[in-house]
ZABAZA-806035 format. One record per residue (C-alpha): y, z, x; residue in three letters. Coordinates in steps of 0.001 Angstrom, whole numbers, plus 500000, padded with zeros to 6 digits. Layout:
residues N
[r [Y,Z,X],ala]
...
//
This chain:
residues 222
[r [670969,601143,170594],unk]
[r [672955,603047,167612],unk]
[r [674104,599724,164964],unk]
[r [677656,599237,165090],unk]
[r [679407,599495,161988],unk]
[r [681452,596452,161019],unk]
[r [685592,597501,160150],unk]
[r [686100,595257,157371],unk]
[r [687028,597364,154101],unk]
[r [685830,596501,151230],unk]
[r [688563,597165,148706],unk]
[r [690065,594171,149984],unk]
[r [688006,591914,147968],unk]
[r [688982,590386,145224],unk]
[r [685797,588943,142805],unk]
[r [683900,588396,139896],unk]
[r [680398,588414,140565],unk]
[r [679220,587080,137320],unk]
[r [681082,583898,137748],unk]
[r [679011,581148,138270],unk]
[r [681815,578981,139374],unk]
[r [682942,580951,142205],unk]
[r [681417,580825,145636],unk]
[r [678961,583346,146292],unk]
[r [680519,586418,148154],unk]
[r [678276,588434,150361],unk]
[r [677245,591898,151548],unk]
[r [676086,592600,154609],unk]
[r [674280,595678,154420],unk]
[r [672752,598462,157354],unk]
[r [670063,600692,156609],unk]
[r [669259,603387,158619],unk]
[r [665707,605178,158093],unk]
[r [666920,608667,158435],unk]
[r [665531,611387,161635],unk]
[r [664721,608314,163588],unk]
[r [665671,608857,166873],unk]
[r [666071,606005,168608],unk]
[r [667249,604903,165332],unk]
[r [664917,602577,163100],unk]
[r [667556,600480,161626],unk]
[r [668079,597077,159516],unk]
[r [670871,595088,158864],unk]
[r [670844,592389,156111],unk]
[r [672888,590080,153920],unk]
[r [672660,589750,149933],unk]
[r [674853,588253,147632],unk]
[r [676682,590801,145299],unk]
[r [674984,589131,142506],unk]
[r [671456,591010,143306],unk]
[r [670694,593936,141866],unk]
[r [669987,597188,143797],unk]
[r [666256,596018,142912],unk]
[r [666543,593252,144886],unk]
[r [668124,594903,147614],unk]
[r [664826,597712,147699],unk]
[r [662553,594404,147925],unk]
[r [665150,592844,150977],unk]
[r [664513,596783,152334],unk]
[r [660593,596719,151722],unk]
[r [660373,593159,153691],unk]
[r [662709,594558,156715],unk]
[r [660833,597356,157267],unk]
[r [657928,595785,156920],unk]
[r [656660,598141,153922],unk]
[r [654109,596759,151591],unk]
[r [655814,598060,148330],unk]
[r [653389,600151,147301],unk]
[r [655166,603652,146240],unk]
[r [657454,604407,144112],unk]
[r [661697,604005,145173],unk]
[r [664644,605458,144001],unk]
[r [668614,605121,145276],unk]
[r [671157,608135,145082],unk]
[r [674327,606406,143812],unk]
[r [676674,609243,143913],unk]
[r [674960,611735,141342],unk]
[r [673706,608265,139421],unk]
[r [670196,607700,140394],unk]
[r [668546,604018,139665],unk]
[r [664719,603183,140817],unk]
[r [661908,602415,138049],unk]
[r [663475,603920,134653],unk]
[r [662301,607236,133363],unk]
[r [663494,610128,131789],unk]
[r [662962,613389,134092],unk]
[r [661783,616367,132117],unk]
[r [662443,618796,135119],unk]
[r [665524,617757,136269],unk]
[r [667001,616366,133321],unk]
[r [668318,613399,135421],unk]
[r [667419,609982,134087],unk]
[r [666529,607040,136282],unk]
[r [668346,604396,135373],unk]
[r [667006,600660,135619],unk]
[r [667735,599262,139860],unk]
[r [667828,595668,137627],unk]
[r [670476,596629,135689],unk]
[r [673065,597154,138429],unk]
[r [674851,594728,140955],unk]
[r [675736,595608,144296],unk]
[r [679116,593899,143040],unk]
[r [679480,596775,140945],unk]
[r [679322,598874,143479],unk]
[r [682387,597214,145811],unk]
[r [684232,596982,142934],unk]
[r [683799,601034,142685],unk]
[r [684435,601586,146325],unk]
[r [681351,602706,146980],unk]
[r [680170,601728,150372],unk]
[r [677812,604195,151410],unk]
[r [674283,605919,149197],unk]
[r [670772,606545,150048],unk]
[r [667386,604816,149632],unk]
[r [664100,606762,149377],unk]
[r [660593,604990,149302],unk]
[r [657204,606630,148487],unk]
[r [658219,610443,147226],unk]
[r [654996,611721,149211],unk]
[r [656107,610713,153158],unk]
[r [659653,610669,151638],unk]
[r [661219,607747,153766],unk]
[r [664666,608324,153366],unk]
[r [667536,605557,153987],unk]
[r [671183,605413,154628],unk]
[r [672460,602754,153287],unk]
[r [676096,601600,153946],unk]
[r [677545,598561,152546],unk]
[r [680005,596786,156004],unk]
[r [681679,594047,154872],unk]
[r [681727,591226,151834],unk]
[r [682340,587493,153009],unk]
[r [681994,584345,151361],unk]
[r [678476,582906,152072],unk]
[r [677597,580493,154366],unk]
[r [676512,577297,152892],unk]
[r [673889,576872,155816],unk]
[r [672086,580329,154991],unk]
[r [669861,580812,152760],unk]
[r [670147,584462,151503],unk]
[r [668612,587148,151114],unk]
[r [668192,587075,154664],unk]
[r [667856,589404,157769],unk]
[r [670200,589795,160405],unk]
[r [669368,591993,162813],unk]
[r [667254,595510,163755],unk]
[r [665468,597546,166235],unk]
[r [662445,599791,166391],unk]
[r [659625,599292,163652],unk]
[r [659557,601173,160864],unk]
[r [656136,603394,159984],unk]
[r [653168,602457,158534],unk]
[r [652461,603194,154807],unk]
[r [650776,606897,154040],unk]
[r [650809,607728,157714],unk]
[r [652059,611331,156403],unk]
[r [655811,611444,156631],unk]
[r [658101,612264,159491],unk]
[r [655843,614538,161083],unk]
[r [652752,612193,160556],unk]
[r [654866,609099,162147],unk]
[r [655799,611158,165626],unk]
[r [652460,612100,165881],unk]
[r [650951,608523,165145],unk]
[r [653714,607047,167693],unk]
[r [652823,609619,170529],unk]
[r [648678,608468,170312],unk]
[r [649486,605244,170621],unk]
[r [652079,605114,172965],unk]
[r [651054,607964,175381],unk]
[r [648441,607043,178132],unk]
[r [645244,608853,178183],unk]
[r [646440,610324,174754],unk]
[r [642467,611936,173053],unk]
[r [643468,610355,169788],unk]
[r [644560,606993,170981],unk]
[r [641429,605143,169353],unk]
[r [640953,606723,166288],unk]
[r [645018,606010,165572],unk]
[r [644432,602364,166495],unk]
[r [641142,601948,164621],unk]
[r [643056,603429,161930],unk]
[r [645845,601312,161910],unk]
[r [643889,598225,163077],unk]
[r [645753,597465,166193],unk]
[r [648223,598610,168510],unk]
[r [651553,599902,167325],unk]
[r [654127,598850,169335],unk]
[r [657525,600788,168585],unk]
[r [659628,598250,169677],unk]
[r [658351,594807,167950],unk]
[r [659861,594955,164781],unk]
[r [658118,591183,164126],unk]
[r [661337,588996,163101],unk]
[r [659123,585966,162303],unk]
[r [656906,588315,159591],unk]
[r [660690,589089,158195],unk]
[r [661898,586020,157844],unk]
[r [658886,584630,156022],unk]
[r [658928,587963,153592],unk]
[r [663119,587207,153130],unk]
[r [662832,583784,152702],unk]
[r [660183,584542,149753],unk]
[r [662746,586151,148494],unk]
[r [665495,583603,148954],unk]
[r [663146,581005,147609],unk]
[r [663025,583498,144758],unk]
[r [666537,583138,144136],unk]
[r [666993,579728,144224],unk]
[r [664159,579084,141711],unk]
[r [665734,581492,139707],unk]
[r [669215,579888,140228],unk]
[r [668089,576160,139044],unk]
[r [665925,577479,136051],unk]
[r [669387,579426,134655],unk]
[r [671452,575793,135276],unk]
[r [668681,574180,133653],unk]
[r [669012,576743,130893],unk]
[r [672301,576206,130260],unk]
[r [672598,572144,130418],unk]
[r [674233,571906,133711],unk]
[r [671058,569777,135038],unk]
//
């Protein structure tokens, strides 16, 4: 089943992210892994204090991806991932720490792309729904909901992935042994292992709130 986009516009929000004294507003955020059909999709909630860098390690722990490429995100014609300058293109990468999703609302920007490891090119859509204030029982970044599990790392891009899915999936299929020896079990296209996510987000939750009590303690406020 296709996600269903949430109809809350953003440019009705009203914040200041960096304001420590305001309650935490929200994102809840889809990403589609692109030529997936049935879709592979994710759907997850940050606050608009993280950094696009956070949101590629909420995307690496959805998908179940073992951050081990290289990322980027297409912001418009801005494009943020690991900084470096780009002698062919002459485009820059900026810094994915140095920007807030935040930022982005504020610019109306609601929709860009996410691509992880530039050899099987796994390319996102990523669309911003909806900002709400969080809920004091969540802990966040957290996962909402998805279907269908993503691919394996280096299984050889698009192409690669169909082929891997159809060994392990189709009875009798010559290469069904050598695919599951390779991956080291069977591949099952439609267990996208919620428990596995929610340990990887809560790592990064726990993150978070480490990092939110050491800046308090920082400034005097405990």
């Amino acid at each position: 089943m296709q996600p269903q986009h949430s109809r809350q516009r953003l440019d009705t929000f009203s914040l200041d992210c960096h304001d420590e004294a305001m309650p935490d507003q929200i994102a809840r955020i889809l990403i589609t892994l692109d030529d997936t059909k049935p879709a592979v999709w994710r759907r997850v909630e940050l606050p608009l204090t993280n950094s696009l860098k956070t949101l590629h390690l909420a995307i690496q722990a959805a998908m179940l991806f073992e951050n081990s490429h290289l990322f980027q995100f297409d912001v418009g014609d801005t494009r943020y991932g690991i900084p470096f300058d780009d002698e062919w293109s002459g485009t820059p990468t900026r810094d994915a720490g140095n920007i807030r999703l935040g930022k982005l609302v504020e610019r109306g920007i609601a929709a860009f792309s996410y691509t992880y490891d530039f050899g099987d090119n796994w390319r996102h859509t990523v669309v911003i729904e909806a900002v709400s204030p969080a809920d004091p029982e969540k802990e966040y970044p957290c996962f909402v909901a998805g279907e269908r599990r993503a691919p394996p790392e280096d299984i050889g891009g698009m192409m690669g992935f169909e082929d891997f899915v159809e060994a392990m999936t189709e009875a009798g299929h010559s290469e069904r042994d050598a695919v599951v020896g390779w991956y080291g079990g069977v591949f099952d296209p439609a267990d996208i292992s919620p428990e596995e996510i929610g340990i990887r987000m809560g790592r990064l939750a726990k993150r978070r709130s480490n990092g939110r009590v050491a800046h308090k303690k920082a400034q005097g406020l405990q």
